[in-house]
C-alpha positions, 0 to 999 in steps of 0.5 A: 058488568066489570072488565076483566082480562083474558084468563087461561084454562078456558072452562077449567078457569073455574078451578081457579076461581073454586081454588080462590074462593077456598083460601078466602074462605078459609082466612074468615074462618080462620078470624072467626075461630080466633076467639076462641083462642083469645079467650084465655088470653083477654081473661088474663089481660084484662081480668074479663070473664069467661061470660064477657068474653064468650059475649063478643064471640057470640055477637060475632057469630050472629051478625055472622050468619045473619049477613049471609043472605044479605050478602048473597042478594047483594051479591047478584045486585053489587056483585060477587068480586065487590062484595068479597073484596069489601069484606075483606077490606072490613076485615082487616080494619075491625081486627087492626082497630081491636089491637087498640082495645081496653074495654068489652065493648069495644071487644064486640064492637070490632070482633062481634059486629064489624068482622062479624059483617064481613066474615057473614060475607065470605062464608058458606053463602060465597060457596053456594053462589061460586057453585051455582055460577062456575058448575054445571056438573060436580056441584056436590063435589065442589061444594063440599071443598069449598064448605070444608074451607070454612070448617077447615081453615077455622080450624087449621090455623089454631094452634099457630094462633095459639102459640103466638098468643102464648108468647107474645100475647093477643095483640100479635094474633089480631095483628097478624090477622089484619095483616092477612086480610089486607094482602088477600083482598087485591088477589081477590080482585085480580084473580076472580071474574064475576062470572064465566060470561065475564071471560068469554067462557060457559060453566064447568060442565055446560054444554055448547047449548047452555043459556045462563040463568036470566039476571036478577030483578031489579031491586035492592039487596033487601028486597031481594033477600026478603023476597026470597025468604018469604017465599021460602018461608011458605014451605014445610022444607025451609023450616026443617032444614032452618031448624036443622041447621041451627042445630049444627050451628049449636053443635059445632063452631058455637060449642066445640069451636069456641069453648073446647081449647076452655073446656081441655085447659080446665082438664089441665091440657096446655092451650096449643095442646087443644089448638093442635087438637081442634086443628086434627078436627080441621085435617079430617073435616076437609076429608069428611066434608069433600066425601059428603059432597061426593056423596050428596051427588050419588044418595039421598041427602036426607039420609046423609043428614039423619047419620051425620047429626046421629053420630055428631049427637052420641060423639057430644054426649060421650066426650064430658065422660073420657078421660081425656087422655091423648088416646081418647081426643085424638079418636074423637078429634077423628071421628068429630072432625069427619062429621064437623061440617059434612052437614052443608052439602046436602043441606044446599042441595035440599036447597036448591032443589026446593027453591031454584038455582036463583032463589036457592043460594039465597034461602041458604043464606037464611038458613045459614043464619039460622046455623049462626044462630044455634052457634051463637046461642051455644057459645054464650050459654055454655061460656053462662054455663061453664060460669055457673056450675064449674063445668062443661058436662051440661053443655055438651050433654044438651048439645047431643040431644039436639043432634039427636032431634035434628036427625029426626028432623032431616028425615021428615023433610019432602024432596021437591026435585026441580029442574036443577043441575047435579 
């Protein structure tokens, strides 16, 4: 176990590490929204299409999802601090080797897979790991924070993306963040204790007669995430909530978050106009994703599910046949940004209960990667899309009606309550 200095605040400490944990969350989320604020920007540098560029977002979204479970086994076998710091460090140096580019390939070699890899590793996956090792109590709660920082911070620092890219280019976006990236990953490594035993102290929550959970199996990261998928993958719950979460993915950073400043400037809104709208989104989902938490701790997460993949499925349908005047993105900057990634609450808590407090962070992990997935699959062929037929009506249409079965799906799962803390 590493050495770590004394730290103040006994059990709150945990606070401290939730409040960490957030704002690295929140700058990789914030890396993987800037494409689409690049998009416009690379197309009139370079001449690349919306297809091409649409390509790289799609590459990063993947190898985004895909890391997660990696990244959570290796998080119990290298550990948690390590691995973000590391990620962070990847972070910074894809993004700084991007200000450099001048051909496609190399737009996917350092934004589709590098920061692909490390942005997989600080998302929804260091969520559910912090929880699991800092909570014993206010699990959904500290969850839901936590998910909305990756939602948020995606979403809240576009339109200052986008003004610097409207006044000086892409470069200074990449720059700028490269630059964060590199400042944020020695703070990681000061302020976050592998674990509450590392620092003499119990959970938040435990009680004097907690026992922490035994220490992995020895083995490498790859055994230990197949492991766990196949034995998750035994089960009717893991492919409904797979299948479920590819649908959010489809529905939300895939579509809305990539191509929807594209989809208002082919309406003739300016490009910080849609950031500042998708960064409304952002201000909402931290109410709405820290409420589903809450609410995840107090009622059934299946049905929290079936209402917000039903509401997400209807808003998508409606959005192509506005207006889209300020009144009526604004109304659905609200009410979509309440429901943007309230999903992940009860989807981990679903999780945990099926497959336990040591499997459960992992198996999440998959079906993250299963949320990627549906994202990448929505960015690349709503950019084809867009391509071919001059509109994004198609797109949003058929994103809705997947909500739709994804809410019918969430029903369907078995509740398989283990032994697990709320």
């Amino acid at each position: 176990m590493s050495r770590s200095i004394p730290r103040p605040f006994g059990r709150n400490y945990a606070f401290v590490v939730a409040a960490v944990v957030f704002v690295a969350l929140m700058a990789a989320a914030g890396l993987r929204a800037a494409p689409g604020v690049l998009m416009l920007p690379l197309e009139r540098a370079f001449g690349w299409d919306r297809g091409t560029v649409s390509a790289a977002a799609a590459v990063g979204i993947f190898i985004y999802g895909l890391t997660g479970p990696f990244a959570a086994a290796l998080m119990q076998s290298f550990g948690v601090r390590r691995t973000v710091v590391l990620a962070m460090v990847l972070m910074a140096v894809s993004t700084g080797l991007s200000a450099l580019m001048t051909e496609p390939w190399q737009y996917v070699a350092t934004w589709g897979l590098m920061a692909g890899l490390g942005s997989g590793a600080v998302a929804m996956v260091l969520g559910a790991t912090v929880v699991n090792r800092w909570f014993v109590t206010r699990r959904g709660l500290m969850m839901g924070l936590l998910t909305a920082a990756t939602a948020t911070g995606s979403l809240i620092f576009l339109p200052g993306m986008a003004m610097v890219a409207e006044q000086g280019g892409w470069r200074p976006v990449v720059l700028i963040i490269a630059v964060v990236m590199a400042v944020l990953a020695p703070v990681v490594w000061l302020l976050l204790p592998e674990t509450p035993q590392a620092i003499g102290q119990k959970p938040y929550g435990a009680t004097d007669d907690y026992v922490p959970p035994p220490p992995p199996a020895v083995g490498g990261a790859l055994a230990v995430a197949f492991g766990a998928l196949f034995r998750a993958a035994k089960t009717r719950t893991f492919w409904l909530l797979f299948g479920g979460f590819f649908i959010c993915g489809l529905t939300t950073n895939g579509l809305v978050g990539v191509h929807m400043i594209a989809m208002c400037a082919d309406q003739g809104l300016p490009e910080t106009r849609a950031a500042t709208l998708l960064a409304v989104m952002g201000l909402f989902d931290l109410v709405g994703t820290t409420l589903s938490g809450w609410l995840t701790d107090r009622y059934d997460p299946r049905l929290l599910l079936f209402i917000y993949y039903g509401l997400r499925g209807i808003s998508l349908m409606i959005l192509p046949y506005t207006d889209f005047s300020i009144v009526a993105l604004g109304v659905f900057a609200v009410f979509y940004g309440l429901d943007w990634i309230a999903t992940v609450p009860p989807t981990v808590r679903l999780a945990t209960e099926a497959f336990g407090d040591r499997d459960g962070p992992i198996v999440f992990g998959w079906i993250a990667a299963g949320h990627q997935a549906g994202a990448a699959t929505a960015a690349i062929a709503a950019g084809v899309l867009r391509a071919s037929q001059g509109r994004y009506l198609e797109a949003f249409v058929l994103a809705g009606v997947a909500a739709l079965v994804a809410a019918v799906a969430s029903i369907m799962i078995r509740r398989q309550v283990a032994p697990v803390a709320a």
